[in-house]
TORDODREN-186532 format. One record per residue (C-alpha): residue number from 0; residue in three letters; x, y, z. Coordinates in Angstrom, 1 decimal, padded with zeros to 4 digits. Example, Ala and Ser with C-alpha at 12.3 -4.5 7.8 and 13.67 -1.06 7.14 Angstrom:
<nodes>
0:ALA:012.3:-004.5:007.8
1:SER:013.7:-001.1:007.1
</nodes>
This chain:
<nodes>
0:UNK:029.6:-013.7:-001.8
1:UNK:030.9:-010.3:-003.3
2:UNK:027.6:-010.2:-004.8
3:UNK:026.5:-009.9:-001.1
4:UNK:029.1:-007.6:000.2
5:UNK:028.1:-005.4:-002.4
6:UNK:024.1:-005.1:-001.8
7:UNK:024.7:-004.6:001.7
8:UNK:026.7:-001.9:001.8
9:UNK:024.8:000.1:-000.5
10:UNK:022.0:-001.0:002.2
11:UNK:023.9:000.5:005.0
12:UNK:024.8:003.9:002.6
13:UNK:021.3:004.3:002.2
14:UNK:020.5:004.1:005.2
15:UNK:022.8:006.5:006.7
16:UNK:021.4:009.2:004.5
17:UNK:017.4:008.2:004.2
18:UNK:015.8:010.9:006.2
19:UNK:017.4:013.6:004.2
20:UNK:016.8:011.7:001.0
21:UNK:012.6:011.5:001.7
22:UNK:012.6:014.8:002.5
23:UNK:014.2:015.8:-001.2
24:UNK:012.0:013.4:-002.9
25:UNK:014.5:010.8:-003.2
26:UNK:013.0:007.6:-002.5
27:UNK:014.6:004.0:-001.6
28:UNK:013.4:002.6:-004.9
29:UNK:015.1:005.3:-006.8
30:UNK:018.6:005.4:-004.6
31:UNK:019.0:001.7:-004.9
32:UNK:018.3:001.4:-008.5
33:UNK:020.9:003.8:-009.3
34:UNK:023.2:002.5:-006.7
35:UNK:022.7:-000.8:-008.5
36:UNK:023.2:000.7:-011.5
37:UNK:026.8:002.0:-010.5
38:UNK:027.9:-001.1:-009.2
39:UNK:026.5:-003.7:-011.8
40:UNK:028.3:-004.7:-015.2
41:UNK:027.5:-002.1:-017.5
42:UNK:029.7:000.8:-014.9
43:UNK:031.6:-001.2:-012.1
44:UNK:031.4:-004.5:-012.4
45:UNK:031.0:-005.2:-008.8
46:UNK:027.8:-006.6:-008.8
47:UNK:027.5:-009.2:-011.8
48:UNK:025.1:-012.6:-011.4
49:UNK:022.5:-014.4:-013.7
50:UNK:019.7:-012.0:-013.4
51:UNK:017.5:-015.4:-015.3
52:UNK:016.6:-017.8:-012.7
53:UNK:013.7:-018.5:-009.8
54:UNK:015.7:-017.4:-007.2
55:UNK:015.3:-013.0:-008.0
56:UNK:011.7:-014.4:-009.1
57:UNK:010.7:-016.2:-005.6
58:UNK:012.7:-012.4:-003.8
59:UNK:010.8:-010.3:-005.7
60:UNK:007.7:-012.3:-005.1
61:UNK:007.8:-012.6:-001.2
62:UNK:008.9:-009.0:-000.4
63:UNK:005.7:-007.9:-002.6
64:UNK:003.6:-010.7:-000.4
65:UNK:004.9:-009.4:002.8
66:UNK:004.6:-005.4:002.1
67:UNK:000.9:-006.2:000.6
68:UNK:000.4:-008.4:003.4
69:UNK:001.5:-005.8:006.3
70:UNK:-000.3:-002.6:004.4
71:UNK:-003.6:-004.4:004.2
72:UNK:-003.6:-004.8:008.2
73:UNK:-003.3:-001.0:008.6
74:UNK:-006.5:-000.6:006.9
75:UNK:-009.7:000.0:008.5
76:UNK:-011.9:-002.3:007.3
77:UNK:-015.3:-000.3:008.9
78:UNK:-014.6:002.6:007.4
79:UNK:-013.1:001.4:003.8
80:UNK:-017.0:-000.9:003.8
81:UNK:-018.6:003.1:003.6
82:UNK:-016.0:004.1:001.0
83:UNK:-015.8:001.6:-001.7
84:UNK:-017.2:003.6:-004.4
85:UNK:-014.0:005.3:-005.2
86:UNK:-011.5:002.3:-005.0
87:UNK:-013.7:-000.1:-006.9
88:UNK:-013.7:002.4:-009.6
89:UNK:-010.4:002.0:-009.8
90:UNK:-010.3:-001.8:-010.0
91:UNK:-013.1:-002.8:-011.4
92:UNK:-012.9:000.3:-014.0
93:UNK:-009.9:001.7:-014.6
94:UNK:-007.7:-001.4:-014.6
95:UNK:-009.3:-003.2:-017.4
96:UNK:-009.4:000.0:-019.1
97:UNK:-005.9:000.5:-018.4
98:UNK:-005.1:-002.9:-020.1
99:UNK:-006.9:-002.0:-022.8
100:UNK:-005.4:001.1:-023.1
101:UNK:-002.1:-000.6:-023.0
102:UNK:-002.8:-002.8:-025.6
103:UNK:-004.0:-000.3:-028.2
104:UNK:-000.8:001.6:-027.6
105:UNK:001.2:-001.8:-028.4
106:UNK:-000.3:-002.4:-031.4
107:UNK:000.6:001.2:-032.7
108:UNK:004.1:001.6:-031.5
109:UNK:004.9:-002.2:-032.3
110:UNK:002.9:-002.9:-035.3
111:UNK:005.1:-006.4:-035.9
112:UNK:004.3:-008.1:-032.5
113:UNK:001.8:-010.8:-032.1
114:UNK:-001.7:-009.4:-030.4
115:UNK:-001.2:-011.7:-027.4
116:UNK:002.4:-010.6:-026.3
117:UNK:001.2:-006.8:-026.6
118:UNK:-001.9:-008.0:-024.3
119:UNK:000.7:-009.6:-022.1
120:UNK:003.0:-006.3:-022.3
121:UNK:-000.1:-004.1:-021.2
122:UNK:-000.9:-006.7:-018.7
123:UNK:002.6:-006.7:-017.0
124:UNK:002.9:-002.5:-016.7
125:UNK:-000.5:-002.1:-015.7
126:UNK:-000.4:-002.8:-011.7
127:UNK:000.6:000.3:-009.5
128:UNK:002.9:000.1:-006.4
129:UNK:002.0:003.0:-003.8
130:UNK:005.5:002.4:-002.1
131:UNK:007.1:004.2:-004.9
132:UNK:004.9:007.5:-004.1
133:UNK:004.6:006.7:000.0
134:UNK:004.4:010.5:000.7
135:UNK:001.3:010.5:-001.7
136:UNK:-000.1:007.7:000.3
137:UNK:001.1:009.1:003.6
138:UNK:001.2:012.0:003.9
139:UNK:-001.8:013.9:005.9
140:UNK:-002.0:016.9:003.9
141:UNK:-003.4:014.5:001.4
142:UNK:-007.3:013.9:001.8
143:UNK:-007.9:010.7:003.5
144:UNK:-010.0:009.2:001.0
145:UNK:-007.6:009.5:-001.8
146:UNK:-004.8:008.4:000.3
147:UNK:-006.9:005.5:001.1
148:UNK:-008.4:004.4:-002.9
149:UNK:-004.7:004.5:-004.1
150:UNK:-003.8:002.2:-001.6
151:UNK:-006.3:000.0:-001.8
152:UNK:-006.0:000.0:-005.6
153:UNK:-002.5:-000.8:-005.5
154:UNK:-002.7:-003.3:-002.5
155:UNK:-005.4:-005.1:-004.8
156:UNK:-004.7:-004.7:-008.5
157:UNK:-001.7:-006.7:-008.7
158:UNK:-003.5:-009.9:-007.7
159:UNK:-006.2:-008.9:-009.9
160:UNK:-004.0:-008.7:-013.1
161:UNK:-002.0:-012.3:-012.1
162:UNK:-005.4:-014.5:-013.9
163:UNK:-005.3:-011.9:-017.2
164:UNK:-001.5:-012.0:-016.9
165:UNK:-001.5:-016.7:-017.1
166:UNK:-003.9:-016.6:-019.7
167:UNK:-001.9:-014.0:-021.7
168:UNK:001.6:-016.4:-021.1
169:UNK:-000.7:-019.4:-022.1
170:UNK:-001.5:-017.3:-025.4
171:UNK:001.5:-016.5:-026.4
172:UNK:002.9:-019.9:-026.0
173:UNK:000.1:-021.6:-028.1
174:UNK:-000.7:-024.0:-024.9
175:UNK:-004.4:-022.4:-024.2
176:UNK:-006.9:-024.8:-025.2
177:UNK:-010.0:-023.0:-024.6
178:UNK:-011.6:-019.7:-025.7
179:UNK:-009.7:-016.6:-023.7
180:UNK:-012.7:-015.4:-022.4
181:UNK:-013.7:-018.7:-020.7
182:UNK:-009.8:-019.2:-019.9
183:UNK:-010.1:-015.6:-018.3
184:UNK:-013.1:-016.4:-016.0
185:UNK:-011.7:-020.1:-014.9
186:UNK:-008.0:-018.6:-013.9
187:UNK:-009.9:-015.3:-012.3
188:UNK:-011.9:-017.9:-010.4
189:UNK:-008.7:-019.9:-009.2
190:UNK:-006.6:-017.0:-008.4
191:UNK:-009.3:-015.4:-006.5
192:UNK:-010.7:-018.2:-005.1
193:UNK:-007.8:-020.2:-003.6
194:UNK:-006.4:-017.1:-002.7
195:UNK:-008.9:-015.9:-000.4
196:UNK:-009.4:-018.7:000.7
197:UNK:-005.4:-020.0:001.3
198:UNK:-005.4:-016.0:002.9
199:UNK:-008.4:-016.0:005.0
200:UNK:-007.7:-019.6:006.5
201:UNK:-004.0:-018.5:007.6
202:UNK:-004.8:-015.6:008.9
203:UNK:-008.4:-017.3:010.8
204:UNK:-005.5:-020.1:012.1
205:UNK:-002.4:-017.5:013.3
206:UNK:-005.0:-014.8:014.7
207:UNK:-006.9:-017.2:016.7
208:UNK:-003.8:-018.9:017.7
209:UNK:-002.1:-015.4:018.4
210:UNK:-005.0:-014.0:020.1
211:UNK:-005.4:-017.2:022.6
212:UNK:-001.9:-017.4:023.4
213:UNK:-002.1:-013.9:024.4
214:UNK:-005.0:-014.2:026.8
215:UNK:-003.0:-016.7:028.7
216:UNK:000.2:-015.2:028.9
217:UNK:001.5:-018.3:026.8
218:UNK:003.0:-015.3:024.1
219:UNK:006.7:-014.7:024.5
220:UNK:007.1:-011.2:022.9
221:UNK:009.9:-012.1:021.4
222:UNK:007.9:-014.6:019.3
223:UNK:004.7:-012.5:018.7
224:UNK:006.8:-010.7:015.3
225:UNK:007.6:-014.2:013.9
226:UNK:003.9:-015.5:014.3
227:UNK:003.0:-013.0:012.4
228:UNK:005.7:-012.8:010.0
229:UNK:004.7:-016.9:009.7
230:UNK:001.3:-016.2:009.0
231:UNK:001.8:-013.4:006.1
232:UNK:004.0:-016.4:004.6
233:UNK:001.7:-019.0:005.1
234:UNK:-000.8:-016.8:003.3
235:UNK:001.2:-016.5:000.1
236:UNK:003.3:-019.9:000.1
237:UNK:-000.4:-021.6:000.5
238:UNK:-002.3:-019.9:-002.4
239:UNK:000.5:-020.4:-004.6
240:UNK:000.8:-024.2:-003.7
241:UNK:-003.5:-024.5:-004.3
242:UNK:-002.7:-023.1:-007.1
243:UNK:-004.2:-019.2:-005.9
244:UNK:-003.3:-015.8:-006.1
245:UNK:-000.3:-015.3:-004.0
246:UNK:-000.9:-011.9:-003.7
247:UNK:-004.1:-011.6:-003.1
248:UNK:-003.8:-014.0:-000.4
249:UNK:-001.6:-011.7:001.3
250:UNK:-003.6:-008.9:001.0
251:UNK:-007.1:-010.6:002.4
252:UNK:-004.8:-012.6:005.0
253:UNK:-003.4:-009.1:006.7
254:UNK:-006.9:-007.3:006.7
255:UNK:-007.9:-010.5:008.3
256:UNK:-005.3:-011.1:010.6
257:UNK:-005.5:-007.7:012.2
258:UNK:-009.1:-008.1:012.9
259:UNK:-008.8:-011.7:014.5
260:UNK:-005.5:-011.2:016.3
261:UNK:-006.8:-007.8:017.9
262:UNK:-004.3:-005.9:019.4
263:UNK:-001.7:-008.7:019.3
264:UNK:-001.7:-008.4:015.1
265:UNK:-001.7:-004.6:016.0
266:UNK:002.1:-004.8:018.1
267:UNK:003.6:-008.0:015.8
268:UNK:003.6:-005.6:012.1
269:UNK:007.2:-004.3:012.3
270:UNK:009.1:-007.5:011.6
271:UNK:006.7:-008.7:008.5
272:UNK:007.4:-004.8:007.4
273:UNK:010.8:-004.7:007.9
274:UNK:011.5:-008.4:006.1
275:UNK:009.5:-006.9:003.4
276:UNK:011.6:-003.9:003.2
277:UNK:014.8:-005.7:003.0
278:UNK:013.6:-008.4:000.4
279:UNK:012.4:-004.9:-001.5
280:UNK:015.7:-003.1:-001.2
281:UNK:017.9:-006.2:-002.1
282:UNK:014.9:-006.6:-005.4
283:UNK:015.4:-002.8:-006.3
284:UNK:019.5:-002.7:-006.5
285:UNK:019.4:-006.6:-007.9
286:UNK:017.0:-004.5:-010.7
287:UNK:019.6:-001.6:-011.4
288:UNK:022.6:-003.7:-011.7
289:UNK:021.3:-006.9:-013.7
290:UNK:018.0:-005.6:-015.6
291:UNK:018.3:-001.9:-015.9
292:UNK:022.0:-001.5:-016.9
293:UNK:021.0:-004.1:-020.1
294:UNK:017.9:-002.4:-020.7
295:UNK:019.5:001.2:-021.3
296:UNK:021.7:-000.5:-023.8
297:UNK:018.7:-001.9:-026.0
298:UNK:016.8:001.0:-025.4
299:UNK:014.9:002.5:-028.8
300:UNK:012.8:005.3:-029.8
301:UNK:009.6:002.8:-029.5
302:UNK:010.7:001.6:-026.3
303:UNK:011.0:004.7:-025.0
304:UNK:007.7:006.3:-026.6
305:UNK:005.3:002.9:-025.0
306:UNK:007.2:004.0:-021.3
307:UNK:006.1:007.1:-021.3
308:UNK:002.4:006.2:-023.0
309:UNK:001.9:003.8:-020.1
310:UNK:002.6:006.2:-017.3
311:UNK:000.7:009.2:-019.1
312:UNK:-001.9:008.5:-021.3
313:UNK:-002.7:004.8:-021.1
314:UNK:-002.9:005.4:-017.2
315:UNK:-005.1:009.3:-016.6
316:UNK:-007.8:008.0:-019.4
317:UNK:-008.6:005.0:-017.8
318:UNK:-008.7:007.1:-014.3
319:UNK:-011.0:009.7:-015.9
320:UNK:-013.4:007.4:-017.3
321:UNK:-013.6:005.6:-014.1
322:UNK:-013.9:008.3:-011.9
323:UNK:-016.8:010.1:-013.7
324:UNK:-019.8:010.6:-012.3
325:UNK:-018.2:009.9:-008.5
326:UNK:-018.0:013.7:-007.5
327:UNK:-014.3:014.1:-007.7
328:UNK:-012.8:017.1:-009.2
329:UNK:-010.3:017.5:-011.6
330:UNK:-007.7:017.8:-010.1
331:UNK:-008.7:015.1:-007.6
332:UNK:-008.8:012.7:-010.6
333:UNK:-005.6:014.4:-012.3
334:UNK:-003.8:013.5:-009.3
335:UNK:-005.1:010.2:-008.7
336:UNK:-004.3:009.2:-012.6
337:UNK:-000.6:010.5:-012.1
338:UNK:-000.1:008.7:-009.2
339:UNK:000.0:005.0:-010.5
340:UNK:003.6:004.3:-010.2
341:UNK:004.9:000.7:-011.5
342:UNK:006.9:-001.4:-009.0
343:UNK:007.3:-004.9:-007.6
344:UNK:004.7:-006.2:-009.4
345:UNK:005.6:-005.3:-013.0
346:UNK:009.3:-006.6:-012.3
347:UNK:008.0:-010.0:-011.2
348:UNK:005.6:-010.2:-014.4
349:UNK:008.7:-009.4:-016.3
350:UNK:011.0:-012.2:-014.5
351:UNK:008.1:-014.4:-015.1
352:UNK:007.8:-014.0:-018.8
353:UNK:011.5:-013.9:-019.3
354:UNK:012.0:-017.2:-017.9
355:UNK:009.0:-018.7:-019.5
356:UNK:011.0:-018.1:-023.1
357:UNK:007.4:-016.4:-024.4
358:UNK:007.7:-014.5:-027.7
359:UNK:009.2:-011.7:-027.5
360:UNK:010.7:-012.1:-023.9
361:UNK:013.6:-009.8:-024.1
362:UNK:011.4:-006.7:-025.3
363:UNK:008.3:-007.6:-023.1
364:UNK:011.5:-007.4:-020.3
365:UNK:013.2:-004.2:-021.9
366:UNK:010.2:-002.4:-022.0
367:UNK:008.7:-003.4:-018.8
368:UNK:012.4:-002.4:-017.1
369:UNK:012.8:001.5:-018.9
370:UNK:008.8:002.1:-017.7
371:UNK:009.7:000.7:-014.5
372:UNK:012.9:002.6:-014.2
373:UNK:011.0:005.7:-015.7
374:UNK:008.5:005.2:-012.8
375:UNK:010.4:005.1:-009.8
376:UNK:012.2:008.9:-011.2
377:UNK:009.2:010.3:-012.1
378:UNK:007.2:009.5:-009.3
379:UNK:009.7:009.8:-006.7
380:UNK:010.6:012.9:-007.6
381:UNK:007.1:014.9:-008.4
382:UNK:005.5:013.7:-005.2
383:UNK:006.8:016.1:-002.6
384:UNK:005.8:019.2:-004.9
385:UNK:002.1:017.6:-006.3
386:UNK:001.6:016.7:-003.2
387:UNK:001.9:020.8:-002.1
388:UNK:000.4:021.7:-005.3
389:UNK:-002.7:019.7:-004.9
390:UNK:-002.6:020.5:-001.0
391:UNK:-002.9:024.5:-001.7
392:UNK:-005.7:023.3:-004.1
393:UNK:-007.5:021.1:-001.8
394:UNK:-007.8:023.3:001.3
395:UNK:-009.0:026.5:-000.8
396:UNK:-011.9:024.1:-002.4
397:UNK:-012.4:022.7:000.8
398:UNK:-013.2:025.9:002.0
399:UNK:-015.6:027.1:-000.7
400:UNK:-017.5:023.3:-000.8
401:UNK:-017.6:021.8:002.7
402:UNK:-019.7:019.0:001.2
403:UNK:-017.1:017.9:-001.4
404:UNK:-016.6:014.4:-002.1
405:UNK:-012.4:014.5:-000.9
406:UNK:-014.0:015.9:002.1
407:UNK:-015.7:012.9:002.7
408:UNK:-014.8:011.6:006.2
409:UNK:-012.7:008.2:006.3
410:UNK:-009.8:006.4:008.1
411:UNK:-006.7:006.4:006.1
412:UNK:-004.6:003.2:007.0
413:UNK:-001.6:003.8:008.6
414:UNK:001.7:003.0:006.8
415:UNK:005.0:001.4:007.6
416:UNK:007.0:004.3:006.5
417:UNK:006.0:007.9:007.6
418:UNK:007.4:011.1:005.6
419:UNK:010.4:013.0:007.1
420:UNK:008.6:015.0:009.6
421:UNK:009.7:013.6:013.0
422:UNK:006.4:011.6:012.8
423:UNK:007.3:008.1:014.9
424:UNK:006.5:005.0:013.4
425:UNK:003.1:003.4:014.6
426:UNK:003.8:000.6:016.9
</nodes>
């Protein structure tokens, strides 16, 4: 019960002081992970639980489910089926590459681990999580079409890694009995498969549903939130009970819902947002006070070195190679490669490996906490000046080469959280 005395009032602190926060830079991830810092056993001792355990597993899990759930119905699916090209490069290119990248930097800073707990390292760090840079993926001074390929890549690439990620824990544990590569292609084809489907059926079921009951006035508004809020969790509880991609099931289930529900999915957002925030706030102090505050006192120079590897190099290689010959410029792609922060996703990986006892568990979770951690300060606080930076650059290029690719005309989705301008909320 202290334990819950404690999160909430750092809750109701940040809250208090968040618009004047955003506009500095400093982002909820960031305030609550140091606020759980402070208060967990390594400084105050207020906040001490069993960080092992499904409970901070199944958190973590849902509030990621929700957020990708709510994100993906903001996007506009006409205008993202002209505009593929740049976030399938990303996917399809650059996070494979971005494993591999991962994995080559394993083996050289820890020469001693096993080749299938580095492949599993790489494979935890390698998602993104926009969230952590929202003014990149918000704000309008940033072309539409980049705005939009981060976010898909990020709302994507998370369910994407979960089949590499399974094969990777079988691995390690010595319990795979086929070849990786076919091991690979049957979990991708689970994963992917039940998930769309567990995410397309729920959302064909509460859109429908949502969408008749409106026509007949049969809706209470009071209940249009929690239909939808029902649906995003039907998505995710279904693919993971068939066996699917939880994740991706959330994402295909939100772009799917919006489109069926109409403008019923389009009012019902803020409470499947809003649960998704909370479960995220509660995951980001639970993460300073039980798994950060360890991590910094296990810390080592190879630790530290992989961290910042994975956010630099083993992230803008993969970006360049994916993005050449697709008319960006430089600093288009420079951008694009720096913004790939690590969130939600990485810290479930890590809980999952850590309770699954694989080799190597407590540094797969050390390192996967300090990049993490590294992450949320990094990003947080070098998005409001890039963000200018490549602004100034943008509009000047712009100018010169009306026909440039960033110029391309697109939709960018709207987002549950605006940057500190006065902007109000979509409803």
């Amino acid at each position: 019960m202290i334990a819950l005395v404690v999160v909430a009032a750092i809750l109701i602190v940040y809250a208090t002081v968040s618009r004047p926060l955003d506009r500095r830079g400093v982002t909820s991830a960031l305030f609550l992970m140091l606020a759980g810092l402070l208060v967990g056993p390594s400084v105050l001792g207020w906040l001490d639980v069993p960080l092992k355990g499904a409970t901070a597993e199944h958190i973590a899990e849902l509030s990621l489910a929700l957020l990708l759930f709510s994100d993906a119905a903001r996007i506009d699916l006409v205008s993202l089926r002209r505009h593929l090209a740049w976030p399938g490069r990303l996917l399809l290119i650059g996070l494979p590459l971005t494993m591999a990248a991962g994995a080559l930097a394993g083996l050289a800073v820890f020469p001693g681990m096993a080749f299938a707990s580095v492949a599993l390292l790489s494979i935890m760090v390698s998602p993104t999580d926009a969230a952590l840079g929202q003014r990149v993926v918000s704000d309008p001074s940033v072309p539409a079409r980049v705005r939009q390929a981060l976010n898909v890549e990020s709302g994507l690439n998370d369910g994407l890694a979960v089949p590499f990620f399974l094969v990777f824990v079988d691995l390690s544990l010595a319990e795979l009995h086929s070849g990786p590569l076919s091991a690979v292609v049957q979990r991708a084809a689970d994963q992917i498969g039940w998930g769309l489907a567990a995410g397309l059926g729920a959302a064909l079921a509460g859109g429908l549903l949502a969408r008749w009951a409106e026509r007949r006035g049969w809706l209470e508004s009071s209940w249009r939130q929690t239909l939808t809020l029902a649906t995003a969790v039907l998505s995710y509880s279904a693919a993971v009970a068939l066996g699917g991609s939880g994740f991706i099931a959330a994402f295909a289930g939100g772009a799917a819902f919006r489109q069926i529900a109409g403008a019923p999915g389009a009012r019902s957002l803020l409470f499947t947002e809003d649960a998704g925030e909370l479960l995220a706030a509660v995951t980001w102090a639970g993460f300073g006070a039980l798994a950060l505050g360890k991590a910094l006192s296990l810390v080592t120079w190879q630790i530290a070195l992989y961290a910042l590897l994975s956010l630099t190099v083993v992230r803008l290689a993969p970006v360049a190679l994916a993005m050449l010959g697709s008319g960006a410029r430089r600093p288009t792609v420079a951008f694009m490669g720096w913004f790939g922060p690590r969130g939600l996703a990485s810290i479930v990986f890590a809980l999952i490996a850590l309770d699954d006892h694989v080799p190597d568990a407590q540094l797969l979770f050390t390192v996967a906490t300090i990049t993490v951690a590294l992450s949320v300060v990094a990003h947080g606080l070098t998005s409001a000046p890039l963000v200018g930076v490549y602004h100034r650059w943008y509009e000047a290029h712009k100018a010169g080469r009306p026909e440039a690719q960033e110029a391309v005309p697109t939709k960018a989705p709207r987002f549950r959280r605006q940057p500190a301008t006065g902007e109000k909320r979509p409803a």
